[in-house]
N, C-alpha and C positions, 0 to 999 in steps of 0.2 A: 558507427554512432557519430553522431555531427558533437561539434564542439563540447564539452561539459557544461553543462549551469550550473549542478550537485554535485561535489567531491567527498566523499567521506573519506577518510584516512586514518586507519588503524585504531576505531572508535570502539573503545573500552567502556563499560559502565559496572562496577561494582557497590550492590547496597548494603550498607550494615542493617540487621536486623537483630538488636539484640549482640552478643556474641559471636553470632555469624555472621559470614559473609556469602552475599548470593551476588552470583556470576551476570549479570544479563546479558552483558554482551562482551566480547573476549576477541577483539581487535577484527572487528566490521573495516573491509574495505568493499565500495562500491563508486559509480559515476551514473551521471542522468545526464546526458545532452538536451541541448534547448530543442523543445521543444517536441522531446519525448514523453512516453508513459512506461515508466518502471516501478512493474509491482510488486508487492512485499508479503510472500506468502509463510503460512506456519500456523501449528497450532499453536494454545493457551500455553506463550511459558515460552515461546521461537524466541523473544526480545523485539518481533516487529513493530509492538508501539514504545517499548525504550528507544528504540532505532529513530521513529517518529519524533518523538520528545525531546531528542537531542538535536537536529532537523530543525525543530520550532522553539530549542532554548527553553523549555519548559524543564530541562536536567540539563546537567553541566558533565562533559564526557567525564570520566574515572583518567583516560587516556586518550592519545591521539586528537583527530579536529576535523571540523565542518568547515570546508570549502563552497562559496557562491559564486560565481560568477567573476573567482578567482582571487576574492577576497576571504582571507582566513574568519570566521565569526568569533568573537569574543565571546566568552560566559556571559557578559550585560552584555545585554545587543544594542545598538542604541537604534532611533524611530527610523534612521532611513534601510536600517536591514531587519527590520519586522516587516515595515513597508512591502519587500519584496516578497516574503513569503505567508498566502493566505493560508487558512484551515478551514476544509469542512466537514464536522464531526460526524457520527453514526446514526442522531437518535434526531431526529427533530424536532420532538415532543420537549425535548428537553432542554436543548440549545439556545433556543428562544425565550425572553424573560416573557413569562405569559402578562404581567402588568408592563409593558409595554408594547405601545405599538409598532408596526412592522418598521413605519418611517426611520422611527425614537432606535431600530437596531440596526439596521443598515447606515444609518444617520450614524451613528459612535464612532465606527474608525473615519468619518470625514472630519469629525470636530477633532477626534484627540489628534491628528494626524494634518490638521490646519489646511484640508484639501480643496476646500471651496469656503468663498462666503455664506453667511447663516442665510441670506437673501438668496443663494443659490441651490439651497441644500436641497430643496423640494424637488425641483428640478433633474437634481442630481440621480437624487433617491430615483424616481420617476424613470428617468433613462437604464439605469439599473435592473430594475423590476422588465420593462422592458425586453433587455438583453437575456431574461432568464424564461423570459416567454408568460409574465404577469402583466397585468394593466395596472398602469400606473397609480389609479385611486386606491389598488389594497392597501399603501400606505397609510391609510388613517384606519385600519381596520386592528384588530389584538392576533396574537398567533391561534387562539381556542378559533376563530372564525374562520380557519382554513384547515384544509387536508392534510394528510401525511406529506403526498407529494408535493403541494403549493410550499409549504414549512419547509422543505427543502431546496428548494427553489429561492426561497429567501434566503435562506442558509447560503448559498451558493454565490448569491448577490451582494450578500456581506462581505463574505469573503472576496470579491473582486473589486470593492470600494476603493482599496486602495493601491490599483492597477500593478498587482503582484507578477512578476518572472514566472513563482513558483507555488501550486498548488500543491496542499497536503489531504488528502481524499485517506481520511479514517472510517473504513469500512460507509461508503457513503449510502450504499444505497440499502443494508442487510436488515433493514427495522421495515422495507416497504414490500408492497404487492407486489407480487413479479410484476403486475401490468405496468405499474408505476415505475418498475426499477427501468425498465427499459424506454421509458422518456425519460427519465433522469438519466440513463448513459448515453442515449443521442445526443441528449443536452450539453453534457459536456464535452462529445466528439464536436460538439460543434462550435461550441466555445475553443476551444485548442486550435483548432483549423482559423476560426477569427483572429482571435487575440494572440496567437504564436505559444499559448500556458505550453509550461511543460509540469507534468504531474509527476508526484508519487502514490504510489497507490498502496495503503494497507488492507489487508483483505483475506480472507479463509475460503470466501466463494470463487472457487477456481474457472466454474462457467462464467465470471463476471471478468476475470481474465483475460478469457480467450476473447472476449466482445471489445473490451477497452485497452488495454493491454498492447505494446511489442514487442518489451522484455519482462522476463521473472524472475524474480532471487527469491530465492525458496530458501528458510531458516531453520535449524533446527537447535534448540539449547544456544542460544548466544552467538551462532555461527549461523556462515552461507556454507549451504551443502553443495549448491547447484544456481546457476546463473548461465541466462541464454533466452534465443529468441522462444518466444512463445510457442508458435510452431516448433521451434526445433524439442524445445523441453517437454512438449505435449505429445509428442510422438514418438520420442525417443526417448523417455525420462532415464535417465543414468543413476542416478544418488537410487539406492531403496527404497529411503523415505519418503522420495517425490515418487517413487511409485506405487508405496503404499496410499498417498494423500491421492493419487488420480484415480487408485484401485476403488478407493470408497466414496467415490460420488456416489449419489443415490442413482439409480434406475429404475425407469417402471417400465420397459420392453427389452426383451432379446435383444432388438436390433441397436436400443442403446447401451446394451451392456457388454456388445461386443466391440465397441469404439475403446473401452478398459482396457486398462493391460494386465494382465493376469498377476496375480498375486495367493499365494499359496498360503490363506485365512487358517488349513488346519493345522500348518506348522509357526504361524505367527508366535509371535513369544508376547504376552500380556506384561511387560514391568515396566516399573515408571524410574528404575532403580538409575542414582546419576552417578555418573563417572566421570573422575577426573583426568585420568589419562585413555587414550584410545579413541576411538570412533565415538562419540556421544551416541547413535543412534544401536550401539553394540548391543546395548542388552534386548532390544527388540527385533533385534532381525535376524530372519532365522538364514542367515546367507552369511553370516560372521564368518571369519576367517581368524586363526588364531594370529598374523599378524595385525589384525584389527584393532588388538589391545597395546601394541607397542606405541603405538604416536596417535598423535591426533592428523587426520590424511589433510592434504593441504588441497586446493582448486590446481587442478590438470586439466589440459585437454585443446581443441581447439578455442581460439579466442568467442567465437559466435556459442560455445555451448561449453562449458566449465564445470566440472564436479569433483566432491571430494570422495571417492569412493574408490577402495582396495579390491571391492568385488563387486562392480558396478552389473546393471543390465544390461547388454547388450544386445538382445535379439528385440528385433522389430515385431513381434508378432501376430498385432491389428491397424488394420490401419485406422489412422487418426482424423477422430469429426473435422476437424479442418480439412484434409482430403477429402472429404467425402462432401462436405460444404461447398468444394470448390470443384468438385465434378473428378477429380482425378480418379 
């Protein structure tokens, strides 16, 4: 991994709800080097957009801290460390204030953020739009008069208004056409390769992964079960959970559904049941081991590929669309 840009350390988030207390996240350690993509996988309830949230200051850690570019982030952030890190949210439809125009949103973080003259803003916008592969006149146009994908594209353009380190890619592409998803993830491979961005990526869609993607942390209840290169984790998944999440990609052929790693659906265990001490993933996996329930398992293994797992998988037994992608 080249240098760090992102440091998380020992990043805590507990909510009160009432009486109780819900866990989200239970001391997150991870790093993003400049100039990488590390993605953030998990179902509903992993903690990948607390993870997020705390990242963009929109929540204040419970514990531990947000490191940038080796400055520690305070709870106020103040405008020159917003500055460095942009967001581009899921929904396009929605991100966009529909009574204003494209200019009027892209235009907001160069005024609040004193980036150019009012005499220059046009311009500005214009070079933007641009850089996201738009013609510079959409700016006088409303968001209702563009596509899914052009909405995102501005969305994208906002977000680099104000010449940010670090991108926060919240499930960006999961509301569009596949045709679309995959010029929006050129887009931003090509954007990264220009401008040096280094990303984080939240996301459920594991094939969008393997496309954008060179590392994956995979989450499970408030924790990293698993961390490693994409390839490595996509062929070899270790944690259960990451092999349950790659077992149930959908397929519509034999031949993609031998790229899966097998996973043994008639012994799955169905509970949502949460545990405080042990494996979090214990009550659904039918591979438990009774010291499963002693400790919570910590990240082992080699540095390139980490899991927390007492009874990990180990056999390789398909080979992986990436090999098969790449001729091997």
């Amino acid at each position: 991994m080249t240098e760090p840009l992102l440091e998380i350390r020992g990043a805590a988030k507990t909510f009160h709800v009432g009486s109780a207390e819900v866990k989200a996240l239970k001391g997150v350690d991870l790093s993003v080097g400049k100039g990488e993509t590390v993605a953030i996988v998990g179902e509903s309830g992993s903690g990948k957009t607390t993870l997020a949230n705390l990242v963009l200051g929109i929540e204040k850690p419970s514990a531990g801290e947000i490191v940038l570019a080796g400055r520690p982030l305070s709870g106020r952030r103040s405008k020159a460390d917003r500055r460095q890190i942009g967001l581009v949210q899921q929904n396009p439809y929605s991100t966009l204030n529909p009574r204003k125009s494209i200019g009027q949103a892209i235009g907001l973080p160069l005024s609040v953020h004193n980036l150019c003259r009012r005499s220059e803003r046009r311009r500005r916008i214009g070079e933007l739009l641009e850089k996201v592969g738009l013609h510079p006149d959409l700016q006088d146009r409303r968001p209702l008069a563009l596509s899914g994908g052009q909405r995102q594209r501005v969305a994208i353009a906002r977000a680099l208004a104000t010449d940010p380190e670090l991108l926060v890619l919240d499930e960006p592409t999961s509301s569009l056409d596949v045709s679309v998803q995959a010029h929006i993830l050129r887009l931003l491979k090509e954007l990264q390769e220009e401008l040096g961005l280094t990303y984080l990526f939240i996301t459920h869609d594991l094939s969008v992964v393997r496309v954008l993607a060179s590392r994956v942390i995979v989450m499970y209840r408030g924790l990293v079960v698993e961390e490693g290169a994409v390839a490595e984790v996509f062929s070899q998944p270790r944690h259960r959970y990451t092999q349950q999440l790659l077992a149930s990609i959908p397929t519509i052929s034999a031949e993609d559904d031998r790229l899966k790693p097998d996973w043994p659906w008639e012994a799955d265990v169905d509970s949502m049941e949460i545990v405080e001490a042990g494996c979090p993933f214990r009550p659904r996996c039918p591979f438990a081991l009774p010291a499963c329930a002693d400790g919570t398992p910590v990240l082992a293994g080699p540095a390139h590929h980490l899991h927390a797992c007492l009874n990990p998988n180990g056999a390789k037994t398909r080979k992986s669309s990436l090999e098969l992608m790449a001729g091997q």
